[in-house]
N, C-alpha and C positions, 0 to 999 in steps of 0.2 A: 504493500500500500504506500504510496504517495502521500506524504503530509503536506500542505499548502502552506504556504509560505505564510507566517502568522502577520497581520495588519498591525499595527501599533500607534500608541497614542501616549505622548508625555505630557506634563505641563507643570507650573511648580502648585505648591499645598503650603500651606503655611507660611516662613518667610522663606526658607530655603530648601524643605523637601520639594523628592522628586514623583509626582504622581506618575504609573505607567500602567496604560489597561494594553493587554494582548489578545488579541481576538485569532481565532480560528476563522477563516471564513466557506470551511468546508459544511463545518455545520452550526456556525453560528455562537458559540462558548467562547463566553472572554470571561477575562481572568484579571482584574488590581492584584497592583502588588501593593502590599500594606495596604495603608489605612488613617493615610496623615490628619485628615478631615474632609468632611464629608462633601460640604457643598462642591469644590472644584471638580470632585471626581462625577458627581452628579449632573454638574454640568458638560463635562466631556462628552459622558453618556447622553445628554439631550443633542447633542452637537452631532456624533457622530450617529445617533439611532441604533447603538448598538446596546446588546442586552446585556447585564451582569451576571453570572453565573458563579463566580469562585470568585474568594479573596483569600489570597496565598500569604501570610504573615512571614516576615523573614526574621522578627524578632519582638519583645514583647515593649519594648521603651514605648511611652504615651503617644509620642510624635509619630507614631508609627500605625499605631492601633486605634486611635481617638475616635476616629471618623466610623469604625465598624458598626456598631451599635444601628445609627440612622440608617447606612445603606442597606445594612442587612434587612431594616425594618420597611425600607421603601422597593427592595428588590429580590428578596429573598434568596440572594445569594450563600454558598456553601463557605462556611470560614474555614482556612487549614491554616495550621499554626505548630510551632515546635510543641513535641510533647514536654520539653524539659523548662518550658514556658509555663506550662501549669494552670491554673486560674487567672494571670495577669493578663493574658490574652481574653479578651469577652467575646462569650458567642461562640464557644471553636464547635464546629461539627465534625473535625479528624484534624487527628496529633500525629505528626511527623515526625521521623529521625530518620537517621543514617541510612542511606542505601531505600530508601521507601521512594516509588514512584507514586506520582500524580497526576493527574490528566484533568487538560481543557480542552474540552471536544476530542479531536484528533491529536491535538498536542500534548507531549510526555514530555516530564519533567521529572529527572531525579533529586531526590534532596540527599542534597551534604551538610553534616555540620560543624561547622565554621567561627567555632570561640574564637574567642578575642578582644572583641567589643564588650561583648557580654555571652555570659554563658551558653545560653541557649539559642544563640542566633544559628541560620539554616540559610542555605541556597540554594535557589531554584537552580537548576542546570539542563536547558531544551536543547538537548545534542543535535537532533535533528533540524530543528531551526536553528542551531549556532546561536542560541542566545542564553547568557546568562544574567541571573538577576541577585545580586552580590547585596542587597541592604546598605551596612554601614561597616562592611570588611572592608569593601575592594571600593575605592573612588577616582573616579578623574584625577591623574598626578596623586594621590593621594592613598591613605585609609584611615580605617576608624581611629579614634580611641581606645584606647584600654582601658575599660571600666571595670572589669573584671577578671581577675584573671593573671596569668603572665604573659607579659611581651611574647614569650616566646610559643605563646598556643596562635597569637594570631600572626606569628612569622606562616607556621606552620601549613592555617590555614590560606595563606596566602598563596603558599606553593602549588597549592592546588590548581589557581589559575595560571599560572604560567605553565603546565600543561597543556592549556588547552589550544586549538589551534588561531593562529594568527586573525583571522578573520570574524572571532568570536564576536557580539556585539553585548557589552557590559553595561549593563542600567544597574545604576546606583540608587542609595536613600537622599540623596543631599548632592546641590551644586553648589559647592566648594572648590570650584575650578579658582580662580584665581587666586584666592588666598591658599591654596596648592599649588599652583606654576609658581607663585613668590617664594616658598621654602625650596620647593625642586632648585628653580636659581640660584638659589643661594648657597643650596649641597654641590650643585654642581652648574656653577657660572659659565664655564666654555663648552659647555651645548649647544651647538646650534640648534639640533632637534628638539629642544627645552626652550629657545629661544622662538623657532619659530610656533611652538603649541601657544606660548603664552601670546602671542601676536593675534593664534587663531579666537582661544580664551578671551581676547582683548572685544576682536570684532564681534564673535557672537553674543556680549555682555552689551556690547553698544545698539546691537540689531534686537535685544530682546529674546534671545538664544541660550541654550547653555549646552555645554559639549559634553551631553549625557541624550544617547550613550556614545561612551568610545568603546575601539578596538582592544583588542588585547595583543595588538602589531604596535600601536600608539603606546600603550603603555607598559609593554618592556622595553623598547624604547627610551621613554620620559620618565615612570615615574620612579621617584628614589629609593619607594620602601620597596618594593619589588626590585630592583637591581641591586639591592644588597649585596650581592657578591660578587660585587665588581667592585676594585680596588679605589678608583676613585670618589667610591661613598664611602670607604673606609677611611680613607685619607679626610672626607671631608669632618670628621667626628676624632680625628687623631685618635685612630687606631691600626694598629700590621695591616697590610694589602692579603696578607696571610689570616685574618679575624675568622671565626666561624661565622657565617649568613646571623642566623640570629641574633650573637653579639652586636654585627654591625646594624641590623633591624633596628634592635630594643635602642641602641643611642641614638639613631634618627629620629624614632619615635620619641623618646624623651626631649632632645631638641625643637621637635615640631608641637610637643607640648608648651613649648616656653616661647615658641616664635613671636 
């Protein structure tokens, strides 16, 4: 069987998430991701006349989940959410973990899970459609916080995505593109290909755009926390060209805590 290329819809939520509904249009199933609030996502759906059917949680923080309550009330979509989420998530109709697929229409989705941010976070992964849906792990130039946890679970889970192939398209929880190109810059100023994302970051902030989603070709590339193991993000933390990936992770990350 043939999977149809999934339609897709982004827009922002709040001041800085990133709403994204995925539609099947073999058989009509679309899928939110999260659940930042309600109204924008409600609107998309008046906009595009597509119907709600699944809201896929990638983790249980408020910014995330806030907006479920109403749309599930107005749409009676299906909520999936980490099982290691618990009751924080409202509304789940099935709890996910590790290696569990799920499906919108015709599109399959496996879930990974992806500490680091916080315990219980999960990603979507449509191999088939090349899309992945990373929450608040994996961002534009960037990734999450460490809320939870050690640096070194969400190196780990990081690794994950540089696995995958070049052409993947990554939607995030938050456009943080620019105050991300500014740390990248700074870990590593003689980029041009740093140089010229942030030029790209510049324009589509000025157009009303933001560079979600990117590739995961852009961001081995660009981004810093992901190229760990390239000497000159070691250097830029003043540590050996020889450091283990991690070591050099958890100092960027603690630098880009303090940026």
């Amino acid at each position: 069987m043939t999977v149809s290329r999934p339609e897709i819809r982004t827009f922002l939520c709040r001041s800085d998430n990133i709403g994204v509904l995925i539609r099947d249009p073999a058989t009509g199933a679309c899928a939110a991701i999260d659940l930042p609030e309600a109204a924008p996502v409600l609107k998309a759906l008046d906009e595009t006349g597509w119907t709600l059917t699944d809201i896929l949680v990638t983790h249980r923080h408020l910014d995330h989940v806030e907006g479920i309550p109403e749309v599930k009330r107005r749409t009676g979509a299906r909520v999936t959410a980490p099982r290691k989420a618990g009751p924080d998530v409202p509304e789940v109709d099935v709890s996910v973990a590790e290696g569990d697929l799920v499906r919108v229409g015709d599109l399959e989705a496996e879930v990974w899970e992806t500490p680091g941010h916080c315990l219980d976070h999960v990603t979507y992964w449509f191999a088939e459609a090349g899309i992945v849906c990373a929450g608040d792990t994996l961002f534009t130039l960037g990734c999450g916080r460490v809320l939870e946890g050690r640096p070194e679970s969400l190196w780990h889970s990081l690794e994950r995505f540089l696995l995958l192939p070049d052409d993947t398209q990554v939607f995030s929880g938050h456009d943080y593109v620019l105050a991300n190109a500014r740390f990248a810059l700074a870990a590593d100023p003689d980029s041009q290909s740093l140089r010229d994302r942030m030029a790209q970051a510049e324009e589509a902030k000025a157009a009303g755009r933001f560079l979600v989603p990117t590739t995961m070709k852009h961001e081995r590339a660009t981004n810093p926390f992901l190229r760990s193991t390239e000497p000159a993000l070691a250097k830029a933390v003043n540590l050996s060209p020889n450091s283990p990936a991690e070591v050099v992770f958890t100092a960027l990350r603690a630098w880009k805590n303090s940026f």
